[in-house]
C-alpha positions in Angstrom: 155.3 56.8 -154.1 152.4 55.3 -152.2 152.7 54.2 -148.7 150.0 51.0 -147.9 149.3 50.8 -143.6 147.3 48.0 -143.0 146.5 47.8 -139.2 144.8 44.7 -137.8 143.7 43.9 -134.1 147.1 42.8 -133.5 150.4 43.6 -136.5 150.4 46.7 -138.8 151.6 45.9 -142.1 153.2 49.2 -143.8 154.3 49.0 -147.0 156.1 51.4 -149.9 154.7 51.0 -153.6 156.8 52.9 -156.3 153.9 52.7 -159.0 152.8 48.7 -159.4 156.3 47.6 -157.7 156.2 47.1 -154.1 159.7 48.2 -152.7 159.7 47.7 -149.1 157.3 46.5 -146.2 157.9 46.3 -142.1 155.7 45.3 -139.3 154.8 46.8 -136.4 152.7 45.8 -133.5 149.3 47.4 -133.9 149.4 48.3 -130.7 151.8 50.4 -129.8 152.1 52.5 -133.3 153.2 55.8 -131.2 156.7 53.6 -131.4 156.3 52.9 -135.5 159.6 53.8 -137.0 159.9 54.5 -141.1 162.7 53.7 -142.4 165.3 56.4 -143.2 165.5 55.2 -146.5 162.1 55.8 -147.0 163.1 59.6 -147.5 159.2 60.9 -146.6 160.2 64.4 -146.1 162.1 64.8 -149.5 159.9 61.9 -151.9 155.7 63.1 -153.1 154.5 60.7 -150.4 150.7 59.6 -150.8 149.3 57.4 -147.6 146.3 55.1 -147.7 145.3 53.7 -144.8 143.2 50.5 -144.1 142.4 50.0 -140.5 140.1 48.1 -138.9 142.4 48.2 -135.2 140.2 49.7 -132.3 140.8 53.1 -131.6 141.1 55.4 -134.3 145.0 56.7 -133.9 146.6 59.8 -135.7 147.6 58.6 -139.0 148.9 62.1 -139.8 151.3 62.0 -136.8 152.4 58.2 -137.5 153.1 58.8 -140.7 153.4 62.3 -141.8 153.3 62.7 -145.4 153.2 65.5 -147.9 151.0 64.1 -150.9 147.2 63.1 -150.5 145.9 61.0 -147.5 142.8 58.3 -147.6 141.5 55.5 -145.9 139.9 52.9 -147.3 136.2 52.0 -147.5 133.5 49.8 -149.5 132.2 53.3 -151.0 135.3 54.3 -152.8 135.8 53.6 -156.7 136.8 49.7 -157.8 138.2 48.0 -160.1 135.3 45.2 -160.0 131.1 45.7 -159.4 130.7 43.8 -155.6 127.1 41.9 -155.4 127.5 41.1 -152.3 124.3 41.7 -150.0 125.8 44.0 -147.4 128.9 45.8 -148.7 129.0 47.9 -145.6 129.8 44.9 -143.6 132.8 43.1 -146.3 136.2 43.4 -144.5 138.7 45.6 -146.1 141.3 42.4 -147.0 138.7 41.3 -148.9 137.8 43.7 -150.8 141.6 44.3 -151.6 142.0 40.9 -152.4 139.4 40.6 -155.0 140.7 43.7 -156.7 144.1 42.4 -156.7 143.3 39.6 -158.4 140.9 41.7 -160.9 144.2 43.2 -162.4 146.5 40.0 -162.0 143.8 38.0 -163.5 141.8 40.4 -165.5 138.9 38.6 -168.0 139.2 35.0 -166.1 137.6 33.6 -162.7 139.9 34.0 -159.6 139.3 32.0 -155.9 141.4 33.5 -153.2 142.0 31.5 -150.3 143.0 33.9 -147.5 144.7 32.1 -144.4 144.4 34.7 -141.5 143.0 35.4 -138.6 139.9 33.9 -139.9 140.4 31.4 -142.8 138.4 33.0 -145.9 137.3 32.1 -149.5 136.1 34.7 -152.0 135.3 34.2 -156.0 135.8 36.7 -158.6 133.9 36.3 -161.1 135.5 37.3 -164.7 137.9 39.2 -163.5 135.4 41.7 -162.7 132.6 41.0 -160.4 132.8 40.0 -156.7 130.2 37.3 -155.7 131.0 36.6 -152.0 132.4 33.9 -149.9 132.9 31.6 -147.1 134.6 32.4 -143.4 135.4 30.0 -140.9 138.0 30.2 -138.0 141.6 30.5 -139.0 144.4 28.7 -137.6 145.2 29.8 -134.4 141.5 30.7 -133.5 141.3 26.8 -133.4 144.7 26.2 -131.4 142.8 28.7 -129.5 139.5 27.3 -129.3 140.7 24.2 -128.1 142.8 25.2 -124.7 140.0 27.7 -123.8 136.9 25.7 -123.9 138.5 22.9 -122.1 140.1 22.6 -119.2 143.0 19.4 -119.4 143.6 20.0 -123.3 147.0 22.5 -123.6 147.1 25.5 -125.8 149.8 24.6 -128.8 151.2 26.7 -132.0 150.9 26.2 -135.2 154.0 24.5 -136.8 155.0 24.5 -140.5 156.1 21.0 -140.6 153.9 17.7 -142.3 152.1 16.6 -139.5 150.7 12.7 -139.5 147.0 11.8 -140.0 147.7 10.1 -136.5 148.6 11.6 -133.3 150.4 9.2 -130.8 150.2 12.1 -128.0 148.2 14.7 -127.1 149.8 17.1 -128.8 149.9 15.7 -131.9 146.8 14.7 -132.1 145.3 18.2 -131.7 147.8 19.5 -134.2 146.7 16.8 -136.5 143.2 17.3 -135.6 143.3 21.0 -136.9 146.2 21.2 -139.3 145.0 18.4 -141.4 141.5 19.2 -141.1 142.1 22.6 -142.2 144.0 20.9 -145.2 141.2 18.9 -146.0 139.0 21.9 -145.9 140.7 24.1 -147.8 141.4 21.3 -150.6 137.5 20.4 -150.6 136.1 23.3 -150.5 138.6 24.4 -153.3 137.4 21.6 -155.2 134.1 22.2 -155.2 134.9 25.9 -156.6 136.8 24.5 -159.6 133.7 22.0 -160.4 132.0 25.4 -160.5 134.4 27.1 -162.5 136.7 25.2 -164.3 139.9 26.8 -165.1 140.0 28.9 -162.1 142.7 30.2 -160.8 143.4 29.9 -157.1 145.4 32.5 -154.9 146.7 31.5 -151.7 147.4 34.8 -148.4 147.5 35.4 -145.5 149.4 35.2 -142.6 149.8 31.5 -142.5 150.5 31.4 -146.2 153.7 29.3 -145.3 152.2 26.6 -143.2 150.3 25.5 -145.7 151.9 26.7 -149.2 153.5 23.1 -149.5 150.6 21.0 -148.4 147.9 22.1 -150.5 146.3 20.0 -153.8 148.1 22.1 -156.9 148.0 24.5 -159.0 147.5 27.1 -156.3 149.4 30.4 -156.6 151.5 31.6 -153.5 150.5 35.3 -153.0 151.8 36.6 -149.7 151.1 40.5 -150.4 148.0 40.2 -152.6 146.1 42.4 -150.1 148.9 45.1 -149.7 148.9 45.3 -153.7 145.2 45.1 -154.0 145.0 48.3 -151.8 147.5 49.7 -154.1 145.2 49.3 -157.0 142.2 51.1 -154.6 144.7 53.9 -153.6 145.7 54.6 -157.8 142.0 54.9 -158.9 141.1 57.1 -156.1 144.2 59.3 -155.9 142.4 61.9 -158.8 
């Protein structure tokens, strides 16, 4: 059994792999994680638990003491052995999810080009080429970095949420026009910028994360696959070639 923690600057994903098949996941707020509770269910004192740990949180907490396990413990980093050859410039600097990602798809979508379109804290786009060779990106601000951007740079303009629901091209109030303004415009930028990948690649298959997956799952040009855990499993796939 492999246990996945994921810790970004604000949730901590930890999730429970039994081989491939991912049986269970909570979330914990990254932090506070001396209040993390594993479920019973779980069983870590009686299961071989193995723990890989992804963390790019500040501070560097007692993964040991979080999560005590009895198998092998190790965190992840650009150095250790992949599934795919990265070309990117500056390895050293490529953010764990996306690393994870592109392997991920390397074993869903072994042999054929893969885009993954991950809707997070930033919004990101990284090819794989073949199934087998990363080639880099694009990042731009994600969702609520723009709700964000918006209240804090000006001073009448209110800070809003993101909401799942269609929004209309035209906003007859404030409100809706900044969440039309930034919904739809990330709409349009994911669909273009996906369109430009597939006249590069035609075929290619398109993989939609992240943590606003579900605002924009519905409301995106087809065929795009819905991935919600793609990085947990591509870390899963890092963990099982490094566990020997």
């Amino acid at each position: 059994m492999n246990i996945i923690a994921d810790r970004g600057n604000s949730i901590t994903k930890i999730y429970l792999f039994a081989e491939d098949e991912l049986s269970s996941k909570i979330e914990h707020d990254s932090l506070h994680l001396d209040s993390l509770i594993i479920p019973h269910e779980w069983n870590l004192a009686n299961e071989s638990m193995n723990l890989f740990v992804s963390d790019v949180g500040e501070g560097d907490p007692d993964w040991s003491a979080i999560i005590p396990v009895n198998g092998k413990t190790l965190r992840m980093d650009h150095a250790l052995i992949l599934n795919i050859e990265i070309l990117y410039q500056t390895p050293e600097t490529l953010g764990h999810d996306r690393i994870a990602n592109a392997c991920a798809v390397s074993t869903i979508n072994r042999g054929k080009d893969s885009l993954v379109i991950d809707a997070g804290t930033c919004l990101k786009f990284d090819i794989v080429k073949a199934g087998t060779t990363y080639l880099g990106g694009s990042i731009s601000p994600g969702l609520n970095m723009r709700y964000e951007a918006v209240a804090n740079n000006t001073s009448q303009l209110p800070h809003l949420k993101a909401v799942e629901e269609k929004i209309e091209l035209i906003g007859t109030s404030t409100t809706l026009a900044i969440q039309s303004g930034i919904q739809n415009g990330m709409i349009e930028e994911i669909n273009g910028i996906t369109e430009r990948y597939r006249s590069m690649y035609p075929g290619i298959s398109v993989y939609l994360t992240g943590g606003d997956t579900e605002v924009f799952a519905t409301m995106l040009k087809s065929p795009i696959f819905v991935a919600p855990d793609l990085t947990a499993r591509g870390l899963n796939e890092i963990f099982k070639l490094n566990l020997h």
